[in-house]
C-alpha positions in Angstrom: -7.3 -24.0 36.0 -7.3 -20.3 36.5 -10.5 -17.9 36.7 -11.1 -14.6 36.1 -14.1 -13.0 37.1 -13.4 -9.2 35.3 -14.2 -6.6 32.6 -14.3 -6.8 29.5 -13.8 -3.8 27.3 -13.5 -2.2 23.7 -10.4 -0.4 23.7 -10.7 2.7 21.0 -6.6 3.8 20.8 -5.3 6.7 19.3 -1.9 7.1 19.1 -0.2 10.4 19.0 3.5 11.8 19.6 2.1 14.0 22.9 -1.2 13.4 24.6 -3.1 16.7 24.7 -3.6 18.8 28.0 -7.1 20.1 28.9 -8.5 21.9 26.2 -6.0 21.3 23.7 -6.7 19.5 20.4 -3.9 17.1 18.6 -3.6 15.4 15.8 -3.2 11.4 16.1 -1.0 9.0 13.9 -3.2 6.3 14.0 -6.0 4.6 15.1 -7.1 0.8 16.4 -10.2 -0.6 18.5 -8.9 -3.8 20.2 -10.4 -6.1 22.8 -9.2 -5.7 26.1 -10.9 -4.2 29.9 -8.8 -5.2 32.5 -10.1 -9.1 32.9 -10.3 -10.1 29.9 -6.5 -9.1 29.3 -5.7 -10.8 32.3 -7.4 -14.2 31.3 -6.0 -13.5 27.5 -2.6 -13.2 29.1 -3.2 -16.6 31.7 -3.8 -18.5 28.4 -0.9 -17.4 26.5 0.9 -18.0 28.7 0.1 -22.0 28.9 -2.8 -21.5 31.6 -6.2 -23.9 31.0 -8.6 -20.3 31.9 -12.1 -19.9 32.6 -13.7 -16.4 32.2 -17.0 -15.2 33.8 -18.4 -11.6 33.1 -20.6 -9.9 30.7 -20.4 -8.1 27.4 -23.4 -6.2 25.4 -25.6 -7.2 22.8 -23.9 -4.2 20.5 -21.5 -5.0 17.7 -18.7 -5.2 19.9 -20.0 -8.0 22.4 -19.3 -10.7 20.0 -15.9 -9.9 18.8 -14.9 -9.7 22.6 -16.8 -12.8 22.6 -14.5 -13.9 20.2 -11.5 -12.8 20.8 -11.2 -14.3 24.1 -12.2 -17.7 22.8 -9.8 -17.4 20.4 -6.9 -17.2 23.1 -8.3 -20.5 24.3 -9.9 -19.5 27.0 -13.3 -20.6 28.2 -16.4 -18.3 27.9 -19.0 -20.9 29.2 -19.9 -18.0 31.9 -19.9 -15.6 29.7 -23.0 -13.2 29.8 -24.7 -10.9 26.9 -26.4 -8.0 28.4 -28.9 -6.0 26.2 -27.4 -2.6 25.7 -23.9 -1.6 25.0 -20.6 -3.3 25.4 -17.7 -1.9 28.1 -15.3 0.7 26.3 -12.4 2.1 27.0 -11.1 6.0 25.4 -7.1 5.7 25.7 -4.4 7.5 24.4 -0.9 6.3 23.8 2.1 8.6 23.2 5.6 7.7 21.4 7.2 7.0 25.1 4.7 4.1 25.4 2.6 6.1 28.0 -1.2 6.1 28.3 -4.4 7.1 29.6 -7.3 5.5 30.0 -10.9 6.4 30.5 -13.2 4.0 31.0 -17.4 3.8 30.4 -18.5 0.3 31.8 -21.7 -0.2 29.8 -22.1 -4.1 30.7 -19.8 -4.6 32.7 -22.1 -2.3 35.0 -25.0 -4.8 35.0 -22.4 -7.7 36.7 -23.4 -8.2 40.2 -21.6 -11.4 41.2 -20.8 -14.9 40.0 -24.0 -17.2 39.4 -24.6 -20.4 41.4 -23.2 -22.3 38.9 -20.1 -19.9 38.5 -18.8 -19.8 41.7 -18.7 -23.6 41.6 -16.6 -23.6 38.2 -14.1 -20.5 40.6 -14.0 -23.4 43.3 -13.1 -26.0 41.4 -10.1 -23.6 39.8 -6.5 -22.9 41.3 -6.9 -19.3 41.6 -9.4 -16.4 40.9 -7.9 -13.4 39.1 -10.2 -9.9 40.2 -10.0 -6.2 39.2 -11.7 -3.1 40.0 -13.4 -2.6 36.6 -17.0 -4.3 37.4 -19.2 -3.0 40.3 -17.3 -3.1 43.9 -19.8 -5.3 45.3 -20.0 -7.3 42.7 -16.0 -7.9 42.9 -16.2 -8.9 46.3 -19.0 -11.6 46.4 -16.6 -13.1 43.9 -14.2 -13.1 46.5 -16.3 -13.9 49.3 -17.4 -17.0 47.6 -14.1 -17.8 45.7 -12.9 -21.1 48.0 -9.4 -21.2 46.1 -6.7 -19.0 45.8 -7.4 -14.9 45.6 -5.3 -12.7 43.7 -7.1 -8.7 43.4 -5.4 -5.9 40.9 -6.7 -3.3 42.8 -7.7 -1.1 40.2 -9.2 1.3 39.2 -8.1 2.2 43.0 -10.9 2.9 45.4 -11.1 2.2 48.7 -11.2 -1.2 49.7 -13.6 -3.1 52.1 -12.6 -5.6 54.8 -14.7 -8.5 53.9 -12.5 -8.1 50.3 -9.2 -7.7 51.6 -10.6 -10.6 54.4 -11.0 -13.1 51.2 -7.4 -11.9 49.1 -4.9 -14.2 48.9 -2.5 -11.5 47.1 -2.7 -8.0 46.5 -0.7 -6.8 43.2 -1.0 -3.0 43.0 1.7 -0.8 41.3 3.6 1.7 42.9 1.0 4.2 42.3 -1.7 2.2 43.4 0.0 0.8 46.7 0.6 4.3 47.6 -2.9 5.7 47.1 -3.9 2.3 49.3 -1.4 2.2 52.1 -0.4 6.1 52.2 3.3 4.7 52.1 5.1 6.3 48.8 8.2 4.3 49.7 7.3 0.9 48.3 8.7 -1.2 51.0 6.7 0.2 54.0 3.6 -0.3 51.5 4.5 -3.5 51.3 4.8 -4.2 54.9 1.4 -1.6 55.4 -0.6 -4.2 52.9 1.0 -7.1 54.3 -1.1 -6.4 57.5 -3.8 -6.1 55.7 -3.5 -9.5 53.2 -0.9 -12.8 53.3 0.8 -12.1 50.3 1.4 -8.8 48.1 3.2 -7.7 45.1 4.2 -4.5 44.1 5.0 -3.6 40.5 8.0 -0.5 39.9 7.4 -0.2 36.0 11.5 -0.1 35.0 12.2 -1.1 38.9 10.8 -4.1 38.5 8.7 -6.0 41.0 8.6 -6.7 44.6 7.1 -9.8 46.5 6.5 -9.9 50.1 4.9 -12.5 52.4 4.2 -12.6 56.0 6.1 -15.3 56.7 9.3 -14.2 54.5 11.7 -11.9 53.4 10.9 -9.2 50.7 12.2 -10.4 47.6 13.1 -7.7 44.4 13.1 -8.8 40.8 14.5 -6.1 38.3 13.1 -5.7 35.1 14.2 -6.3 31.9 15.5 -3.6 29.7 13.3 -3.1 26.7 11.9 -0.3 24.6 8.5 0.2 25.1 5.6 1.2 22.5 2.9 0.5 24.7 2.9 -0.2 28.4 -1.4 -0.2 28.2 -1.3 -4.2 29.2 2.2 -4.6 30.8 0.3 -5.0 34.4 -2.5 -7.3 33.1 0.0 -9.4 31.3 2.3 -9.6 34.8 -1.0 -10.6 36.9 -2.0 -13.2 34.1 1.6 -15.0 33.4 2.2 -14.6 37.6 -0.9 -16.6 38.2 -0.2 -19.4 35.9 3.7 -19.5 37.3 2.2 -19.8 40.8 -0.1 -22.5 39.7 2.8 -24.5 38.4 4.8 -24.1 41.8 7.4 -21.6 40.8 9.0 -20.0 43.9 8.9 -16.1 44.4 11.7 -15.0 42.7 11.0 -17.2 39.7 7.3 -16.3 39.0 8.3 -13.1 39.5 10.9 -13.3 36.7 8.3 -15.2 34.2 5.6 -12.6 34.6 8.4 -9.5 34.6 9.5 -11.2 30.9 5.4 -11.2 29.7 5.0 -8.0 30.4 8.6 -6.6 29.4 7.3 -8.5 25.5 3.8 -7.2 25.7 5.2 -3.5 25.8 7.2 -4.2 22.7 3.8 -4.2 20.4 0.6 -2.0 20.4 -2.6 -3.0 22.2 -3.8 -4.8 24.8 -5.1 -8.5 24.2 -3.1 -8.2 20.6 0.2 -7.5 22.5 0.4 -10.4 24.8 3.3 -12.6 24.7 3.0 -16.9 23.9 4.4 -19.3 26.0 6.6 -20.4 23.7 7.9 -16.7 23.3 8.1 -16.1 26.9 10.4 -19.4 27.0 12.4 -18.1 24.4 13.0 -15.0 26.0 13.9 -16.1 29.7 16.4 -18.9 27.9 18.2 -16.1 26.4 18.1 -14.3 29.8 20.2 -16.7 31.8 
């Protein structure tokens, strides 16, 4: 079993052929709200991908908290740690232009009010595989998750801020992007940020958008998967739908190279389709797609 102890937001889209500069008004082509925040994608990614997923966080008690309620039971995974919080649900303002590119802004709302895992949480995280984190609910918060975590640690350090010891102390893997490893290490070159966060945690992954991805380990050599050439609509969940499908290949054993691969062909379906949770690939598809991929 995989947990994921995370955000989980509204995502209010528009979509327009140029994201506007400050003070500049546009006109959109359409918009969607869709369920996402950066752990609920992740666990909704984990269980399409054929992973058994638990999910612990908290959503409001505004219109929005039972759909993302919903929506994540509907992927299959487990919301028994689920919390409503009075007030509003998480929410995220993002933009998507016609080269699949996005920002984000995000306004926690419950996710705010998470402080750590219950008692009775962090002995469903113990009994799992591995514990999926992100940066979305309160630092502290993220790191008694870890702290208490007594399987497997993988952290998606972002939103990027600066990272204590006692976290990075408890991470198994670290899987930043490019962007993010940078802001962490200092290091713009990807393989000296690798070797910088290797110092700092066992394993790391660094993902390089149309580069592809890059594993290293302390006690092995780096190892580069490219990606897979695609057109992208929307890259909003491509790195919560790489973390998700990684985790479940490493639960099932895969070596490097080949969880790599499984979680590079997720991510390169999910940026095929609009959305977040609705763009995630199924097993079944991700299958398919690798088998044509020999």
């Amino acid at each position: 079993m995989i947990s994921v102890f995370g955000s989980a937001n509204m995502d209010l889209v528009a979509y327009v052929a140029q994201a506007p500069a400050l003070g500049e008004t546009v006109t959109g082509r359409a918009f969607r709200a869709i369920p996402g925040g950066k752990g609920a994608n992740q666990a909704v990614a984990a269980a399409r991908a054929g992973g058994s997923v638990l999910f612990l966080g908290a959503v409001g008690d505004d219109a929005f908290g039972p759909e993302l309620r919903a929506t994540l039971a509907g992927a299959g995974v487990d919301v028994t740690h689920l919390r409503t919080e009075p007030g509003p649900s998480g929410i995220a303002h993002i933009v998507v232009d016609d080269r699949g590119g996005n920002s984000i802004i995000v306004v926690p709302g419950a996710n705010g009010a998470v402080t750590g895992p219950t008692d009775a949480g962090a002995e469903a995280i113990g009994r799992s595989g591995a514990l999926l984190l992100q940066l979305e609910l309160p630092l502290a918060a993220v790191t008694e998750a870890a702290r208490r975590a007594r399987t497997e640690v993988i952290l998606t350090p972002a939103p990027v801020v600066p990272l204590p010891g006692d976290l990075l102390d408890a991470v198994t893997l670290i899987l930043p992007n490019e962007h993010e490893a940078a802001a962490i290490t200092g290091r713009k070159d990807p393989g000296q940020a690798l070797a910088e966060l290797l110092e700092r945690v066992p394993e790391a992954v660094i993902t390089l958008g149309g580069e592809g991805a890059l594993y290293g380990a302390r006690d092995a050599a780096p190892v580069h998967v490219p990606a897979f050439e695609v057109r992208a609509v929307d890259t909003t969940a491509a790195g919560d739908t790489f973390a998700g499908a990684l985790a479940v290949a490493r639960e099932e054993g895969r070596p490097p190279a080949d969880a790599l691969r499984f979680a590079s062909a997720a991510a390169a379906l999910s940026v095929q389709r609009e959305g977040a949770s609705t763009s995630m690939p199924l097993r079944a598809e991700i299958d398919r797609f690798l088998a044509e991929r020999p």
